[in-house]
CHARMM-style PDB file with segment names, atoms N, HN, CA, C and O in Angstrom:
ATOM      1  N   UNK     1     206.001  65.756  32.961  1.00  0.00      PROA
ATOM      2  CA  UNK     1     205.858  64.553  32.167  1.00  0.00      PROA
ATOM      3  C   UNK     1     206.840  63.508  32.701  1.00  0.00      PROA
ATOM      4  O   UNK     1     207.950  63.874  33.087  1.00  0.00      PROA
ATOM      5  N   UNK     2     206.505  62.319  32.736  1.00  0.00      PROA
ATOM      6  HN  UNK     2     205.603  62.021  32.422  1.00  0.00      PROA
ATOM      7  CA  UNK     2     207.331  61.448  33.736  1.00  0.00      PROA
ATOM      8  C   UNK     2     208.056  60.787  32.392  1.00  0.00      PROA
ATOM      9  O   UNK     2     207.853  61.295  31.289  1.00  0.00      PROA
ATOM     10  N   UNK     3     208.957  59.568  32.559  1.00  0.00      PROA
ATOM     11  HN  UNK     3     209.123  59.156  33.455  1.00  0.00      PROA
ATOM     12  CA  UNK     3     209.701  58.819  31.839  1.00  0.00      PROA
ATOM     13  C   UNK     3     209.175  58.623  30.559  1.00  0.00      PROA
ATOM     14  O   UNK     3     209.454  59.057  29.442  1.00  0.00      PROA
ATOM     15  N   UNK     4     208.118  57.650  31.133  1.00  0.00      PROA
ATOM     16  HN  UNK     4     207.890  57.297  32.041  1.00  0.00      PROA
ATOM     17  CA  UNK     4     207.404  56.824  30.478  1.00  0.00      PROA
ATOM     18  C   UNK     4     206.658  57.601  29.659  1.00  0.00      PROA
ATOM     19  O   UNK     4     206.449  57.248  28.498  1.00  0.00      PROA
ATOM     20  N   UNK     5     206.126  58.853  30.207  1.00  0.00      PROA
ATOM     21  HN  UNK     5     206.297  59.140  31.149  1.00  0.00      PROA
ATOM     22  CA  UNK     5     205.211  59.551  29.161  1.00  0.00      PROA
ATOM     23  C   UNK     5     206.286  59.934  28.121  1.00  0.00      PROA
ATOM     24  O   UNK     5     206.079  59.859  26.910  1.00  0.00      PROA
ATOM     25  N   UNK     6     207.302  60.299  28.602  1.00  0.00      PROA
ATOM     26  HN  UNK     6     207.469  60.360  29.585  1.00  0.00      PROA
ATOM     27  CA  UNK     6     208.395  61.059  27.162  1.00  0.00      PROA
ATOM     28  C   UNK     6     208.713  59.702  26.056  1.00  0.00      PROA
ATOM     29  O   UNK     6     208.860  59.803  24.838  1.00  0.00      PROA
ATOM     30  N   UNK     7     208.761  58.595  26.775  1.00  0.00      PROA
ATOM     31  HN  UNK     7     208.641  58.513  27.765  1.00  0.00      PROA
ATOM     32  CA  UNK     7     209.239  57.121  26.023  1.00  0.00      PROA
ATOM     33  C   UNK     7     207.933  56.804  25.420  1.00  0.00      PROA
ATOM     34  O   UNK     7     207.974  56.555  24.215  1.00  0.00      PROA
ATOM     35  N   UNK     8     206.960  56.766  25.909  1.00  0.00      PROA
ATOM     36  HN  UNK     8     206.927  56.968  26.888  1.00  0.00      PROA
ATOM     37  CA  UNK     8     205.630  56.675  24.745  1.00  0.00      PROA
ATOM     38  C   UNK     8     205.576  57.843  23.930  1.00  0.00      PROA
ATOM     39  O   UNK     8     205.604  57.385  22.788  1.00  0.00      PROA
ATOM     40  N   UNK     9     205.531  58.770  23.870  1.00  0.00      PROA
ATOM     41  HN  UNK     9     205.509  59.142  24.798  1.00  0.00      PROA
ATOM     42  CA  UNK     9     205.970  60.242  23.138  1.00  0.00      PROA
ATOM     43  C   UNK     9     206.854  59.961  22.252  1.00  0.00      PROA
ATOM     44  O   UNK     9     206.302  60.047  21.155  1.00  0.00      PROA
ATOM     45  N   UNK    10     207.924  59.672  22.143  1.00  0.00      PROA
ATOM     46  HN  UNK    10     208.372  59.602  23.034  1.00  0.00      PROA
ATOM     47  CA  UNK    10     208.854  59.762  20.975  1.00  0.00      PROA
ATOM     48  C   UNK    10     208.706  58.209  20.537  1.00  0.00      PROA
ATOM     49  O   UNK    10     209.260  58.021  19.454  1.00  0.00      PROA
ATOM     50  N   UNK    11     208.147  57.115  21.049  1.00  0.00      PROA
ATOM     51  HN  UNK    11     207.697  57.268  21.929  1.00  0.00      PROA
ATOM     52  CA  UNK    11     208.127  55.524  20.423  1.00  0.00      PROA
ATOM     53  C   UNK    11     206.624  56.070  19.377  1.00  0.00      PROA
ATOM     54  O   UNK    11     206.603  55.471  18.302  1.00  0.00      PROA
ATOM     55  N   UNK    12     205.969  56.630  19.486  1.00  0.00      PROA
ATOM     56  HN  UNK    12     205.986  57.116  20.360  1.00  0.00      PROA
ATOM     57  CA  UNK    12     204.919  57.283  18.833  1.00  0.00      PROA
ATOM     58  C   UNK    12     205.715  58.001  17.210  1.00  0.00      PROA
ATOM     59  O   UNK    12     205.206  58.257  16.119  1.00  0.00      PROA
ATOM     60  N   UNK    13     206.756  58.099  17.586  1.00  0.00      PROA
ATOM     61  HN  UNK    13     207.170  57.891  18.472  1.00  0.00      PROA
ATOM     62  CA  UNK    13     207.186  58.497  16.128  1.00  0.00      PROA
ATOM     63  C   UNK    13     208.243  57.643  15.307  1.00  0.00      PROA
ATOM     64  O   UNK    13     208.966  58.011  14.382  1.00  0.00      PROA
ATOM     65  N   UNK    14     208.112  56.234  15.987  1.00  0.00      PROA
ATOM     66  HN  UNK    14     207.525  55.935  16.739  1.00  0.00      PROA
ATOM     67  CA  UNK    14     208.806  54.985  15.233  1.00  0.00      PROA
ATOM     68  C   UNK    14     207.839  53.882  14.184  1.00  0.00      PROA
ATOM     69  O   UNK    14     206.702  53.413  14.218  1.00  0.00      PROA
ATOM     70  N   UNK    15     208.597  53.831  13.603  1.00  0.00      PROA
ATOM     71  HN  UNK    15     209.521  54.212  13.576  1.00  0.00      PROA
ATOM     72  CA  UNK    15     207.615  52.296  12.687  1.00  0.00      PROA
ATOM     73  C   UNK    15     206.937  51.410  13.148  1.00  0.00      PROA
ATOM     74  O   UNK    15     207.427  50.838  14.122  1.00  0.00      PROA
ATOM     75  N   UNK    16     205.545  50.930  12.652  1.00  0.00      PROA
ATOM     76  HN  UNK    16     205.147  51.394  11.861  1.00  0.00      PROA
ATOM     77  CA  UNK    16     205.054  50.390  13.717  1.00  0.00      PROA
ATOM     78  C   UNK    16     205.378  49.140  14.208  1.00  0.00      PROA
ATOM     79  O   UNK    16     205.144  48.753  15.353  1.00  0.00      PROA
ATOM     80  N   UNK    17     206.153  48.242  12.952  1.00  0.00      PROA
ATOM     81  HN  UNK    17     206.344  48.556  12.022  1.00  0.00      PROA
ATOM     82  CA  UNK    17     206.747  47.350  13.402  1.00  0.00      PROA
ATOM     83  C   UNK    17     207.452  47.405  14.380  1.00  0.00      PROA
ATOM     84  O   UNK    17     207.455  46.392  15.079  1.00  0.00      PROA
ATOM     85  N   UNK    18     208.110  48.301  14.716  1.00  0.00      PROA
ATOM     86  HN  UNK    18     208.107  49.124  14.149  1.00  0.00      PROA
ATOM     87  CA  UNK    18     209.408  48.538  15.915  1.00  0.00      PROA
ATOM     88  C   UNK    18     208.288  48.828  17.324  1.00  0.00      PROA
ATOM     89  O   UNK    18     208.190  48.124  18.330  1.00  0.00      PROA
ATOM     90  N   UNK    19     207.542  50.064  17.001  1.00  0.00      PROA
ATOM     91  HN  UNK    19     207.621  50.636  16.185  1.00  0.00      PROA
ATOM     92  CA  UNK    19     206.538  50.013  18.414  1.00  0.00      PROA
ATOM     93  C   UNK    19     205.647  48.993  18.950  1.00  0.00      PROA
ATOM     94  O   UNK    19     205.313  48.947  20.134  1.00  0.00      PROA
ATOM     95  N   UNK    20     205.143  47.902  17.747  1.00  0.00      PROA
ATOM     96  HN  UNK    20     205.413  47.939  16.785  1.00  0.00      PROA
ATOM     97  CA  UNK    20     204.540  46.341  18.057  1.00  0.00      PROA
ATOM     98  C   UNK    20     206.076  45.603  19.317  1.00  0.00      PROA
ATOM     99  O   UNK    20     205.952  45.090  20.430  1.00  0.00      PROA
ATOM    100  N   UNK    21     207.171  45.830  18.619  1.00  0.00      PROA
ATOM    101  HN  UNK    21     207.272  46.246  17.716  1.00  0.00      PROA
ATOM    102  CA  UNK    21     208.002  44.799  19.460  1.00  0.00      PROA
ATOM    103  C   UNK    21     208.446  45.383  20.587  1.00  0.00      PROA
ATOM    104  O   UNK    21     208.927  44.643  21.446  1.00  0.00      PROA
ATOM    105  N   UNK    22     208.384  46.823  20.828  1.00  0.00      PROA
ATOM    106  HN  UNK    22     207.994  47.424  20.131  1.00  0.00      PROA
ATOM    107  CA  UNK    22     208.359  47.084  21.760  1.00  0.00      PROA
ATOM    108  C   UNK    22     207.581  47.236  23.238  1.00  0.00      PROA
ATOM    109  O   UNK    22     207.952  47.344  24.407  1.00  0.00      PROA
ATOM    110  N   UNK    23     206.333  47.185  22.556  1.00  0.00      PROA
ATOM    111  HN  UNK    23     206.032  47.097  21.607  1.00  0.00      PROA
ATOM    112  CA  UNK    23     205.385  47.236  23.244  1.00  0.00      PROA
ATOM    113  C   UNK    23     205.365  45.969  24.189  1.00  0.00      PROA
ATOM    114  O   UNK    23     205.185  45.851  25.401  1.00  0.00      PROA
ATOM    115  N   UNK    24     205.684  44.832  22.912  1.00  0.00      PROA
ATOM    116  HN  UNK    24     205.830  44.928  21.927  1.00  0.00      PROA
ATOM    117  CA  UNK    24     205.638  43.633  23.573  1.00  0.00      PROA
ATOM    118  C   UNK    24     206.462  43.150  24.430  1.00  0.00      PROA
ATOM    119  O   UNK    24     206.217  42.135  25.082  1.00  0.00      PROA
ATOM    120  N   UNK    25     207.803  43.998  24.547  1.00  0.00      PROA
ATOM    121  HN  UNK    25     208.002  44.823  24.018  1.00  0.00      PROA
ATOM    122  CA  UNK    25     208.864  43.626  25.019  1.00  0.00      PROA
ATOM    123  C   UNK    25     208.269  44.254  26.569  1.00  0.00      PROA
ATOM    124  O   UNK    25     207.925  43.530  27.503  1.00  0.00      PROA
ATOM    125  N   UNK    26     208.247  45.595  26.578  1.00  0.00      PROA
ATOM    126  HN  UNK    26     208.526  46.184  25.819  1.00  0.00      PROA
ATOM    127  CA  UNK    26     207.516  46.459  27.668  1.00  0.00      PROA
ATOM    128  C   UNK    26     206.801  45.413  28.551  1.00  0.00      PROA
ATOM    129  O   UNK    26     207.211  44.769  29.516  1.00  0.00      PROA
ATOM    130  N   UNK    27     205.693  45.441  27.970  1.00  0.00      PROA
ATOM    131  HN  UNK    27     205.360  45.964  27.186  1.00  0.00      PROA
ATOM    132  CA  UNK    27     204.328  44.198  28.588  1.00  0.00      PROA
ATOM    133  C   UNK    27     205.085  42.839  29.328  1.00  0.00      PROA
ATOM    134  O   UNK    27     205.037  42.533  30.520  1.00  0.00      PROA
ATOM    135  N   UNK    28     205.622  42.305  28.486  1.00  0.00      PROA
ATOM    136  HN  UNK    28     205.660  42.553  27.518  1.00  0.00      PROA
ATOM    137  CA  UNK    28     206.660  40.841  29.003  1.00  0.00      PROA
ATOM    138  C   UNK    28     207.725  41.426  30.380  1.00  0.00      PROA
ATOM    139  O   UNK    28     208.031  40.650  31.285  1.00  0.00      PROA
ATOM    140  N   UNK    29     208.127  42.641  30.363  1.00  0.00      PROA
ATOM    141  HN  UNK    29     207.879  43.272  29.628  1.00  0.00      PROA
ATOM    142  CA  UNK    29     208.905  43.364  31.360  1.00  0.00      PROA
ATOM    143  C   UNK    29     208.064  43.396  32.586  1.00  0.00      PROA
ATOM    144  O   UNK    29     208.311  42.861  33.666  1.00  0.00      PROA
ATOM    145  N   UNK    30     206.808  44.264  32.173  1.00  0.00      PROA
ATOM    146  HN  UNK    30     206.608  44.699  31.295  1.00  0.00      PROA
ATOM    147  CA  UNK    30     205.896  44.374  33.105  1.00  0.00      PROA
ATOM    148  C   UNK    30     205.136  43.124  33.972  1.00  0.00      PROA
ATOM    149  O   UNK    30     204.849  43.098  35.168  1.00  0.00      PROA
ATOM    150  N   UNK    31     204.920  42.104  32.923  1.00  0.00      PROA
ATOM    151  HN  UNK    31     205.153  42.125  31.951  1.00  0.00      PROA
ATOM    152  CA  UNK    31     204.088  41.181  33.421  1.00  0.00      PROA
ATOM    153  C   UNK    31     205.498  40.194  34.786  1.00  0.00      PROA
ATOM    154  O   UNK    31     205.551  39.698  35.911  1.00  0.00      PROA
ATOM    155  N   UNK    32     206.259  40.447  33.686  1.00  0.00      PROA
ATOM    156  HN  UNK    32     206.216  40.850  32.772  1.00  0.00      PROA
ATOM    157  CA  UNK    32     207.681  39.759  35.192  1.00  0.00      PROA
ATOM    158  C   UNK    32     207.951  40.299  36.094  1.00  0.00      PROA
ATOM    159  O   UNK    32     208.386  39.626  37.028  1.00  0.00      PROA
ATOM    160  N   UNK    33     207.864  41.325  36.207  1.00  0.00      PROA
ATOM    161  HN  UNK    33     207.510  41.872  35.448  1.00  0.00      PROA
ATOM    162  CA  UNK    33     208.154  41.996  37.530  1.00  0.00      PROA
ATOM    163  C   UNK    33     206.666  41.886  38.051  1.00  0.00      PROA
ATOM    164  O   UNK    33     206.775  42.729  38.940  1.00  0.00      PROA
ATOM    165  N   UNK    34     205.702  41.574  38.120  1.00  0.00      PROA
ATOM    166  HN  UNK    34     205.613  40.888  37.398  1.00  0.00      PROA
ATOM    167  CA  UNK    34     204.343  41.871  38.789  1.00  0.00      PROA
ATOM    168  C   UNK    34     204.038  40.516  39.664  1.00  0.00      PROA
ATOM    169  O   UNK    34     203.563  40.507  40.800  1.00  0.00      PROA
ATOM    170  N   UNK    35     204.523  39.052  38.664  1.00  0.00      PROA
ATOM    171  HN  UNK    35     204.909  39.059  37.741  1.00  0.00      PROA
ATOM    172  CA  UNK    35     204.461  38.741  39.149  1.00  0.00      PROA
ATOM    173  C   UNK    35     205.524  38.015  40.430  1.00  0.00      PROA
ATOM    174  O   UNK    35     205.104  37.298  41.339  1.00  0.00      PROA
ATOM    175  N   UNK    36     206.824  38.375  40.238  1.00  0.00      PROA
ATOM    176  HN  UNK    36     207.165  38.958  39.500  1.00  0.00      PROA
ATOM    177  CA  UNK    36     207.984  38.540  40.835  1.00  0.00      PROA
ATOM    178  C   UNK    36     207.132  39.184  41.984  1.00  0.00      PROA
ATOM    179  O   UNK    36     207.117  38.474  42.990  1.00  0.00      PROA
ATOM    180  N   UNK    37     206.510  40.204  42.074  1.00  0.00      PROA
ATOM    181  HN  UNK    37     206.522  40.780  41.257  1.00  0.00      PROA
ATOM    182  CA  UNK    37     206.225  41.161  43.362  1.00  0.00      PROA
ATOM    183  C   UNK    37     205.261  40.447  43.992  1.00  0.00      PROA
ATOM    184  O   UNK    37     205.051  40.404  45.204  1.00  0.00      PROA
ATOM    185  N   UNK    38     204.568  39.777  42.947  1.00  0.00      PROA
ATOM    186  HN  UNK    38     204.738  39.812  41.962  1.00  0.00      PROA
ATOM    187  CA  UNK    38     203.039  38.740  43.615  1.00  0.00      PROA
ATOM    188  C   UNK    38     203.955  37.661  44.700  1.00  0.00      PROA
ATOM    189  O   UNK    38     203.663  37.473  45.881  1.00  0.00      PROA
ATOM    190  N   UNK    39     204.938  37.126  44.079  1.00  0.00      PROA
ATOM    191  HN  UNK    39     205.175  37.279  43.119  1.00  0.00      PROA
ATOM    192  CA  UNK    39     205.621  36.010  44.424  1.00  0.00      PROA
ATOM    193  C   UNK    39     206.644  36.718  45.859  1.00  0.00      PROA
ATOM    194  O   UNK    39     206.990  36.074  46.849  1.00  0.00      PROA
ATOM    195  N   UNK    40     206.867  37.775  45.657  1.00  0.00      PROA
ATOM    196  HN  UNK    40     206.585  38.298  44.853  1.00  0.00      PROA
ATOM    197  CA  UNK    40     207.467  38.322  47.284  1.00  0.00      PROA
ATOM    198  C   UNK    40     206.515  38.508  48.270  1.00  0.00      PROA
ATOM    199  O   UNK    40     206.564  38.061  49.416  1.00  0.00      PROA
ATOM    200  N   UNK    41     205.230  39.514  47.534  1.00  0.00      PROA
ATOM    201  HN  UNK    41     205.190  39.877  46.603  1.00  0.00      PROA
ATOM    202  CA  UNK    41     204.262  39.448  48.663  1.00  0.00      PROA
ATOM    203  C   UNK    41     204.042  38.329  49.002  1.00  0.00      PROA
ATOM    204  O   UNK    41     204.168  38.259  50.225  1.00  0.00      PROA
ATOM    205  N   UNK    42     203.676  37.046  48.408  1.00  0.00      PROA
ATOM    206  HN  UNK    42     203.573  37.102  47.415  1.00  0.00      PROA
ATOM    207  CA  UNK    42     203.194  35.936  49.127  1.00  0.00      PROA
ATOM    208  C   UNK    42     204.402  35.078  50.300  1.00  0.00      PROA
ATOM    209  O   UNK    42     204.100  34.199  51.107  1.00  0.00      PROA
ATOM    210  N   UNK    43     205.348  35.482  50.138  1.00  0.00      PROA
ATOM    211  HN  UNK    43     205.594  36.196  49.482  1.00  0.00      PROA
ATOM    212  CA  UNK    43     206.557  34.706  50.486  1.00  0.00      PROA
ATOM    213  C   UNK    43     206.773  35.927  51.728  1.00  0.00      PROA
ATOM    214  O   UNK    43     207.819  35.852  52.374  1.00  0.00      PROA
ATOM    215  N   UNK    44     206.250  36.522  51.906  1.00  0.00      PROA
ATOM    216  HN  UNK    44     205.400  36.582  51.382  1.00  0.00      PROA
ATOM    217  CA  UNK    44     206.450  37.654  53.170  1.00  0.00      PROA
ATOM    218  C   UNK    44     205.293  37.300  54.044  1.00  0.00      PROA
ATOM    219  O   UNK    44     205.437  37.262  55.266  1.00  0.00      PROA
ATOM    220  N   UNK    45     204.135  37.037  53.462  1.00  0.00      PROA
ATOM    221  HN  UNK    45     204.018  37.068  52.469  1.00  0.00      PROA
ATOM    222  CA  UNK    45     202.822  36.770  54.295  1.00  0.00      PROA
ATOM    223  C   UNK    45     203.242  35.588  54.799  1.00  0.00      PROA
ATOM    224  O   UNK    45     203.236  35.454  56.023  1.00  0.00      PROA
ATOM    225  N   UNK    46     203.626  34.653  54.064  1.00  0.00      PROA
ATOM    226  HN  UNK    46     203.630  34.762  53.070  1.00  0.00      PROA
ATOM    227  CA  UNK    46     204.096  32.886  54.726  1.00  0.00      PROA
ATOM    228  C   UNK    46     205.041  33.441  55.778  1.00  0.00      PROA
ATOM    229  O   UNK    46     204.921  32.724  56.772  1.00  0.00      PROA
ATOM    230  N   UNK    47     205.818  34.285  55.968  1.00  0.00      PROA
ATOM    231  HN  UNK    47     205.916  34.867  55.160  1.00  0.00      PROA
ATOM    232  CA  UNK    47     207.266  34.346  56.928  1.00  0.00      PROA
ATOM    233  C   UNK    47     206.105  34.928  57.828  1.00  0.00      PROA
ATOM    234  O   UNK    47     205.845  34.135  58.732  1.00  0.00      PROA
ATOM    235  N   UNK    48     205.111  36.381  57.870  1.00  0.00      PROA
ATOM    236  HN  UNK    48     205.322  37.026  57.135  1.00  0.00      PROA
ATOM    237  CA  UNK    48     204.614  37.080  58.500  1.00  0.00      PROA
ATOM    238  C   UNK    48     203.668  36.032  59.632  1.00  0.00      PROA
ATOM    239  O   UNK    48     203.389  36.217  60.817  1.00  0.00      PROA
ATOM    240  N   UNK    49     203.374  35.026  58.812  1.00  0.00      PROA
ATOM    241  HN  UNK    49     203.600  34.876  57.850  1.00  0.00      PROA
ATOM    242  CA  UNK    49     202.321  34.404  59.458  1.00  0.00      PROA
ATOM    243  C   UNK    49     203.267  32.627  60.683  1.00  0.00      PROA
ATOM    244  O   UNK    49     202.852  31.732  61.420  1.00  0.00      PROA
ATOM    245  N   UNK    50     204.497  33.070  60.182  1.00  0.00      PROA
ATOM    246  HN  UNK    50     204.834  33.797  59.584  1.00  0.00      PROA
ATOM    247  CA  UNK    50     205.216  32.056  61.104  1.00  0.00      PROA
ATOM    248  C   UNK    50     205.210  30.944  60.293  1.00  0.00      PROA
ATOM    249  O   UNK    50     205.512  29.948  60.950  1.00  0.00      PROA
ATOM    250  N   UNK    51     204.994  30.711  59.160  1.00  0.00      PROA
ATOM    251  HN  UNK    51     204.748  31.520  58.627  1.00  0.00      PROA
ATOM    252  CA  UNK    51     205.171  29.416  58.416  1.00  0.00      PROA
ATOM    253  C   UNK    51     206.315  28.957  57.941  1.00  0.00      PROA
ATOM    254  O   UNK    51     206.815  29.748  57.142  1.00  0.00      PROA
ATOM    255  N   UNK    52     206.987  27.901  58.131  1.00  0.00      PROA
ATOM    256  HN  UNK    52     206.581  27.258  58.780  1.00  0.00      PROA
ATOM    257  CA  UNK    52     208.339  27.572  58.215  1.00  0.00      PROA
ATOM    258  C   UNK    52     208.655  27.717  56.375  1.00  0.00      PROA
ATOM    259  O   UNK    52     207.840  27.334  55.535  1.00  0.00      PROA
ATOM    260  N   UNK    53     209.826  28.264  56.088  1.00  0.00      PROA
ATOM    261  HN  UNK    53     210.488  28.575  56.770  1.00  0.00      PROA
ATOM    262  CA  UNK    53     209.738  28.189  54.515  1.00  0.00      PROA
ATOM    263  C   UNK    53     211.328  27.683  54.085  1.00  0.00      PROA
ATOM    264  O   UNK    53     212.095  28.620  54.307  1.00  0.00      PROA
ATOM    265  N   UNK    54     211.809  26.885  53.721  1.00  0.00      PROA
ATOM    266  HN  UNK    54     211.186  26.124  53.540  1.00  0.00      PROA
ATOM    267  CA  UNK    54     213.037  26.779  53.411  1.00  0.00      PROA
ATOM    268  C   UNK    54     213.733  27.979  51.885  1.00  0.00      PROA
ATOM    269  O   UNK    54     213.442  28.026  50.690  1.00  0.00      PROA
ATOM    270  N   UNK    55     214.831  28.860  52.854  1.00  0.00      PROA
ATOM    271  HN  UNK    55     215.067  28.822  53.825  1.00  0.00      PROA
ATOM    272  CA  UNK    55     215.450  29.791  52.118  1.00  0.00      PROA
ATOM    273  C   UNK    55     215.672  29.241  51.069  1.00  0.00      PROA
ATOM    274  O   UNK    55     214.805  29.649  50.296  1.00  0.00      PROA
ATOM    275  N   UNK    56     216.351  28.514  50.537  1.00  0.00      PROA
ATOM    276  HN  UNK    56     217.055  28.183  51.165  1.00  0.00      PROA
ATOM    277  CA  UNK    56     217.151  28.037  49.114  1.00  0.00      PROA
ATOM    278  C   UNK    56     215.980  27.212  48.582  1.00  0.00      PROA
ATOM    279  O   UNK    56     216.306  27.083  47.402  1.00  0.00      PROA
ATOM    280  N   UNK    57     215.187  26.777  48.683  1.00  0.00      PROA
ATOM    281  HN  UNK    57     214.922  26.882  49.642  1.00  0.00      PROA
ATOM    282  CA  UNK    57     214.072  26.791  47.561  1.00  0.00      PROA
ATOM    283  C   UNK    57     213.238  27.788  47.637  1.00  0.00      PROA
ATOM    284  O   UNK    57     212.528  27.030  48.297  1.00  0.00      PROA
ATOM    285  N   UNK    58     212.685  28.673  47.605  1.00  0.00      PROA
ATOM    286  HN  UNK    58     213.262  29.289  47.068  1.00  0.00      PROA
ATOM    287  CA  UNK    58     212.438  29.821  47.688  1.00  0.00      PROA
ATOM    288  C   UNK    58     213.271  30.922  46.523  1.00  0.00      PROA
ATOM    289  O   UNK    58     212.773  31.486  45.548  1.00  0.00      PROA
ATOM    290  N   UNK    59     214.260  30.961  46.875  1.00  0.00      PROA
ATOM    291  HN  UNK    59     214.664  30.503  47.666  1.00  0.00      PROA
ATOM    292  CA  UNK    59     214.968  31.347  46.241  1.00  0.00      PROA
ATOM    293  C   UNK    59     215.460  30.966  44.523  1.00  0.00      PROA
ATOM    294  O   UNK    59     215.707  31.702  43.567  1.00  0.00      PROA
ATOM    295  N   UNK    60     215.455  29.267  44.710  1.00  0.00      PROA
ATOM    296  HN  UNK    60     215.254  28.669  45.487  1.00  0.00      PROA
ATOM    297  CA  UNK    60     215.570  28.499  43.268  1.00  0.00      PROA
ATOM    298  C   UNK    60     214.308  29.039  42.858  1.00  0.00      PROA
ATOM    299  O   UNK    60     214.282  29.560  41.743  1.00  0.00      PROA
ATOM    300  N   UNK    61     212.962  29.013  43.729  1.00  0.00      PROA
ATOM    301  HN  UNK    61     212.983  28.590  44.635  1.00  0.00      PROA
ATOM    302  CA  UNK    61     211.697  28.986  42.616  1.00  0.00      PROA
ATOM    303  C   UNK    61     211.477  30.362  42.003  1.00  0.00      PROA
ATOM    304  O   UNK    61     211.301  30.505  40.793  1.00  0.00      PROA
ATOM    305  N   UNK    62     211.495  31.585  43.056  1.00  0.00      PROA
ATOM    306  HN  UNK    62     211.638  31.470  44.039  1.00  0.00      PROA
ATOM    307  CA  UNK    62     212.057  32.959  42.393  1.00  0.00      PROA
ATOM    308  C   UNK    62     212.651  33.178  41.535  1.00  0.00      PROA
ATOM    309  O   UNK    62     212.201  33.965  40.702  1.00  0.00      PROA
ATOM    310  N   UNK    63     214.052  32.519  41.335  1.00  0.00      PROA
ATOM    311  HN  UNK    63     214.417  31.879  42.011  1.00  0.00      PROA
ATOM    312  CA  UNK    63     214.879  32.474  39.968  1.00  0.00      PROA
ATOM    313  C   UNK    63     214.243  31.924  38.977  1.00  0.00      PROA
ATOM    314  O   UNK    63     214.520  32.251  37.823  1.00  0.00      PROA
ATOM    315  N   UNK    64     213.364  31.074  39.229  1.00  0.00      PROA
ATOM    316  HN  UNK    64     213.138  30.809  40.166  1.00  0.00      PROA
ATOM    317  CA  UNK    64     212.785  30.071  38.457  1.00  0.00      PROA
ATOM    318  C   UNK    64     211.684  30.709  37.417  1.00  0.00      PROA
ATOM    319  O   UNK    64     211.640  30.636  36.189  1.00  0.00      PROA
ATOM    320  N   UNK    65     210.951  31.256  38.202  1.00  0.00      PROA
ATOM    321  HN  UNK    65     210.986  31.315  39.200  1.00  0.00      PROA
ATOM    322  CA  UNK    65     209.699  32.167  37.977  1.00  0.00      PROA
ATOM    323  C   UNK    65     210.162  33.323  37.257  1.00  0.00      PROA
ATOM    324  O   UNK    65     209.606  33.690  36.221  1.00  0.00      PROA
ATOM    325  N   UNK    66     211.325  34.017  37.841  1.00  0.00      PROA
ATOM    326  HN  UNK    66     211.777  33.719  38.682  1.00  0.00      PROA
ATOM    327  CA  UNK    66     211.823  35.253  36.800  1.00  0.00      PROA
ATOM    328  C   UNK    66     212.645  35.286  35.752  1.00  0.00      PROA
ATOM    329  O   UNK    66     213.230  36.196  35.164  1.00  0.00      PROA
ATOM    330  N   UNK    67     212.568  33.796  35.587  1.00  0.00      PROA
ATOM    331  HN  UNK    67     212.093  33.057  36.064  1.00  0.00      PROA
ATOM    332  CA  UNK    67     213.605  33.829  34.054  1.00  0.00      PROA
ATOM    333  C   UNK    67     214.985  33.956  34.481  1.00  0.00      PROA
ATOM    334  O   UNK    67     215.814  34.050  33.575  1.00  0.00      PROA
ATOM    335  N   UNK    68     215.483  33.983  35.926  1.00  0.00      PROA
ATOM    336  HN  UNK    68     214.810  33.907  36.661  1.00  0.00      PROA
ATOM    337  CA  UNK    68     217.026  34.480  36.122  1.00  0.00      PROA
ATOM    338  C   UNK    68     217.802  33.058  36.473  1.00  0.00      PROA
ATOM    339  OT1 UNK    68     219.014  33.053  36.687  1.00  0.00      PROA
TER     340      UNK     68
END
């Protein structure tokens, strides 16, 4: 059983109010990092393909995009 299965397993025996905000919290976790990863893959294909990209915006818009 991996992490996540034991953390859905025992959030299964919390209130549901608490498993609604968690869930949501989860999902909002998930959806940022996915597209954080969308936003590296694309920023690797631009370098892969020789397209000039300036580091420090790149970087601001990453921060930008991930809430950091």
């Amino acid at each position: 059983m991996t992490k996540l299965e034991r953390a859905v397993k025992e959030a299964e025996q919390l209130p549901d109010d608490l498993r609604e905000r968690i869930g949501d919290d989860l999902l909002h976790y998930i959806h940022k990092y996915l597209a954080l990863r969308d936003a590296l893959d694309e920023g690797l294909s631009e370098l892969d393909a020789g397209e000039t990209v300036d580091g420090e915006e790149m970087l601001a818009e990453l921060k930008t995009a991930s809430g950091a």
